[in-house]
Structures are given as C-alpha cells and as structure tokens.
C-alpha positions as a printed Julia matrix, in Angstrom:
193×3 Matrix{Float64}:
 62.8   56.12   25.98
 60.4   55.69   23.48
 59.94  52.34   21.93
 61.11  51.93   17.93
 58.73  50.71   15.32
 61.72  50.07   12.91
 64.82  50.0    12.22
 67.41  52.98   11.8
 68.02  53.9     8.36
 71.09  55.02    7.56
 72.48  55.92    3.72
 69.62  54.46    2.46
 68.44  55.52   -1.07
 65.36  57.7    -2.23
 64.1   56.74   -5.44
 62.8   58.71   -7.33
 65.32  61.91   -6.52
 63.13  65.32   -6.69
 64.67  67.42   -8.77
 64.55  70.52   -6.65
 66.83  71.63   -3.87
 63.75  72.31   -1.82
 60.46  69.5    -1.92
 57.24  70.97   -2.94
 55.49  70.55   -0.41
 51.88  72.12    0.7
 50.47  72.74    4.09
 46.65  71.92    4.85
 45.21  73.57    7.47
 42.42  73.79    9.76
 40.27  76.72   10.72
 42.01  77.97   13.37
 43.63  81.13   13.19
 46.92  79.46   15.17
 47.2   77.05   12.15
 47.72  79.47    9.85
 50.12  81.43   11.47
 52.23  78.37   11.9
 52.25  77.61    7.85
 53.0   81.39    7.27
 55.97  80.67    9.5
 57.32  78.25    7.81
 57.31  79.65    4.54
 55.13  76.74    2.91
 52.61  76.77    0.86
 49.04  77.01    2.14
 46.06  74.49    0.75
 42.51  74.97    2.16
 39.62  72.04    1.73
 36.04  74.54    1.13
 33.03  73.12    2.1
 32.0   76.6     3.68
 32.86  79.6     0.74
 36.19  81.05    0.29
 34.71  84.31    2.43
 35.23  82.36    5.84
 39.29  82.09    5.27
 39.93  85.88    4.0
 41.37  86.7     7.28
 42.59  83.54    7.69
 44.99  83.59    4.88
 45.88  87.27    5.94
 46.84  85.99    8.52
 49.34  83.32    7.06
 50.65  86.11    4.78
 51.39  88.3     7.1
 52.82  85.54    9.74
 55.19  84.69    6.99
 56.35  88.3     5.69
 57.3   89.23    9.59
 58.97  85.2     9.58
 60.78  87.04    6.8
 59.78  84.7     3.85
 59.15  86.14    0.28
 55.66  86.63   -0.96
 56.16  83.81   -4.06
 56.84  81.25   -1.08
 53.14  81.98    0.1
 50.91  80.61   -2.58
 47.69  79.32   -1.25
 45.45  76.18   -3.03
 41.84  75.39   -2.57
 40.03  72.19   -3.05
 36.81  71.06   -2.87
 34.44  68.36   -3.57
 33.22  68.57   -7.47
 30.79  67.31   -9.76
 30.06  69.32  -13.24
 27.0   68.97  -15.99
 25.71  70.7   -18.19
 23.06  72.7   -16.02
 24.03  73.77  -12.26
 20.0   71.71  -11.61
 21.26  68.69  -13.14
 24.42  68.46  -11.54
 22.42  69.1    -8.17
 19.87  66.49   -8.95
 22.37  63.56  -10.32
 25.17  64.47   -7.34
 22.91  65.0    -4.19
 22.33  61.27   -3.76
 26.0   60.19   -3.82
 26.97  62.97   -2.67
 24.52  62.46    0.92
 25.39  58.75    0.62
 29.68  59.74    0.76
 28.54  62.45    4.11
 26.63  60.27    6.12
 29.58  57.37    5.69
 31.95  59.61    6.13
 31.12  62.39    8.16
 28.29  61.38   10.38
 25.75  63.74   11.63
 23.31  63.5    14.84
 19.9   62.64   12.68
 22.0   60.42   10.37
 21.17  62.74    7.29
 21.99  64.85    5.12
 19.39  67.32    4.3
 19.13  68.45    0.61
 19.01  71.92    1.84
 22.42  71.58    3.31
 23.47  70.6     0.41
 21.58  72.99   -1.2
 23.17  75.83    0.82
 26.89  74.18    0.29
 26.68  73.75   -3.84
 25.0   77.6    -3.62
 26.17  81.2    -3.73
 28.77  81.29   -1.23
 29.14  77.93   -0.29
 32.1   75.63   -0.88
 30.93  72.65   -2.83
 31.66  73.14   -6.6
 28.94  71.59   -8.0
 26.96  72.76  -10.83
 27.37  73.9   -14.37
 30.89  74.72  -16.18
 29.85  78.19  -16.38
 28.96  78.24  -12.38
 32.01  76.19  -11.13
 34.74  78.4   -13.6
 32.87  81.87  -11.9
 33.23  80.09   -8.28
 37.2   79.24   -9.05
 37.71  83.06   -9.84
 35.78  84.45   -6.65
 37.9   82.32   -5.03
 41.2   83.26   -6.85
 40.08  86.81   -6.7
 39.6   87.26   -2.62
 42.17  84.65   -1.63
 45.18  85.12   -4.46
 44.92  81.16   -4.93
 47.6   79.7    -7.59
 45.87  76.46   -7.13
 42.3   74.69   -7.63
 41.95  71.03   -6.54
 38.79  69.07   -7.97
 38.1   66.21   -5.52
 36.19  63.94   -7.63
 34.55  60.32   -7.65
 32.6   60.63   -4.32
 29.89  58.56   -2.92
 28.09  55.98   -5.14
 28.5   57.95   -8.06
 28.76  55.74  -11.32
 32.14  56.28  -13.24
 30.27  57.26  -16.22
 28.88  60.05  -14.55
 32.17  60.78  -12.89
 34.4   61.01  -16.14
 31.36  62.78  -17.87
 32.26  65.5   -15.17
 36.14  65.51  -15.55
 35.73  65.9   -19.24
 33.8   69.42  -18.37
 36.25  70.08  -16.4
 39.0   69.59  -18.81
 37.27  70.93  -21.78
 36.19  74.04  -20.26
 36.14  75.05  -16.96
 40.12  74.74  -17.06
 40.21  76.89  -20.43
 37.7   79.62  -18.8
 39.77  79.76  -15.98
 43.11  80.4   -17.64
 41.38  82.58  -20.15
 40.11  84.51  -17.79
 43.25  84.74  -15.77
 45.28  85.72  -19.19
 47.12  82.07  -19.09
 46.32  80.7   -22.51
C-alpha cells in the first residue's frame, strides 16, 4: 500500500466552478513520436514549446491528428498551440543585440550546457530562419507566427516573455509590440479582425 500525503477529500468544494461541462485543458508534449499519439488519443488539445522551427513537429502533429481521428475524436477537439520564448523591437538586429545577453544569462541558469555557454551563434541560428526563438522585429515575429500556423494548423501562439536579466522596461517595451501589432497582423492576416 502506498503511503498518503493527505487526507481524503470527500464533497469538498471547487471554487471557482468552470463553466464548461468539459475543462479546457491542453496537452504539452515532448518530441517523441509516442507522445503525440497518446494526446491524439485522448482527444486533447496539443501545445508544443519551439526552440527548434515548427518544420521538426510536421509529422509529429500528423501524427496526433491522425492518432485521434482513428481514437474517433472530431477534428475541432485537435487544435494544436505553440509557444516560444519572445522578445520584439523595432529591428530583428536590435532585438538580437538587446535580448542575446539575458537571453544566454536565462540558458546557462537554466539549461546548462557542457562549456557553460551559450554561443551567440546558437542563438543566432535559434532567433533565425527556421529556428524557434521569436525574436526580432514585429514584422519578422507576425511572418514566423503564420509559417507556423500555416504548416501546423495552430489556433494558438504563446509569447513566453520576461526571461533572463532582462530589465522590465525592455520587457513591456516588447509586449506593447506585441499587442499593438504583431497580434493585429496576425488576425489580419488570418481574416479575424
């Protein structure tokens, strides 16, 4: 028998009551194929963290798709969400130049590497064509969004923001682009305004 860390609840409340029948909820997954097929089975939503480009999870979320048709779940119940790690300015070489240094600072805390580092051509290579990174002018970041929407059939984009040592002036300097129009270029784009 396995040891209890609590108590049984029983008839104990929920507060605040969701409002659907069903909760919202969305699946992350990893890269393996087998994790995929598993969310397709369920029927729930998919969400996918990029740091690689939305290319490297094509067959991956063919996979969940088609895992959930055979599980017998409707297509609407499949929507698949990307996030990634985001900083916005007015040039795609300014927001490289101001975000590298946080952004190096937040990978070697967080994710460490063998030489300790993280090279600016990594980074380079992750904020570029066909990486994962959205980092770099509206006009750059709302054309990245779409290339994604367009080979995965996303519903959702995610901007992880505030990362590293990055000063909050700089940060809400970057949501504001966001808001004011990478948002609007996206739903223009996608005929939602």
């Amino acid at each position: 028998m396995r040891p209890r860390a609590h108590h049984a609840l029983h008839h104990a409340a929920i507060a605040p009551r969701p409002v659907q029948e069903r909760l919202p909820i969305w699946r992350g997954v990893g890269g393996t194929p087998s994790s995929f097929v598993r969310a397709g089975q369920a029927g729930v939503p998919l969400f996918l963290a990029l740091l690689s480009g939305h290319q490297h999870f094509v067959r991956l979320v063919e996979l969940y798709r088609t895992a959930g048709a055979q599980a017998g779940h409707p297509a609407s119940s499949l929507a698949v969400g990307t996030g990634s790690h985001f900083y916005a300015a007015r040039t795609s070489r300014q927001a490289r130049t101001a975000f590298y240094p946080h952004y190096a600072a937040y990978i070697e805390q967080n994710m460490p590497r063998p030489a300790g580092t993280f090279p600016r051509e990594q980074f380079d290579a992750w904020a570029g064509p066909g990486g994962g990174l959205h980092v770099g002018s509206p006009a750059e970041i709302t054309e990245r969004i779409l290339a994604t929407h367009e080979a995965l059939g996303t519903s959702r984009f995610m901007a992880q923001v505030g990362l590293g040592t990055l000063p909050f002036a700089e940060t809400a300097a970057s949501v504001e682009l966001l808001a004011s129009e990478i948002v609007p270029a996206v739903k223009r784009a996608l005929g939602e305004d």
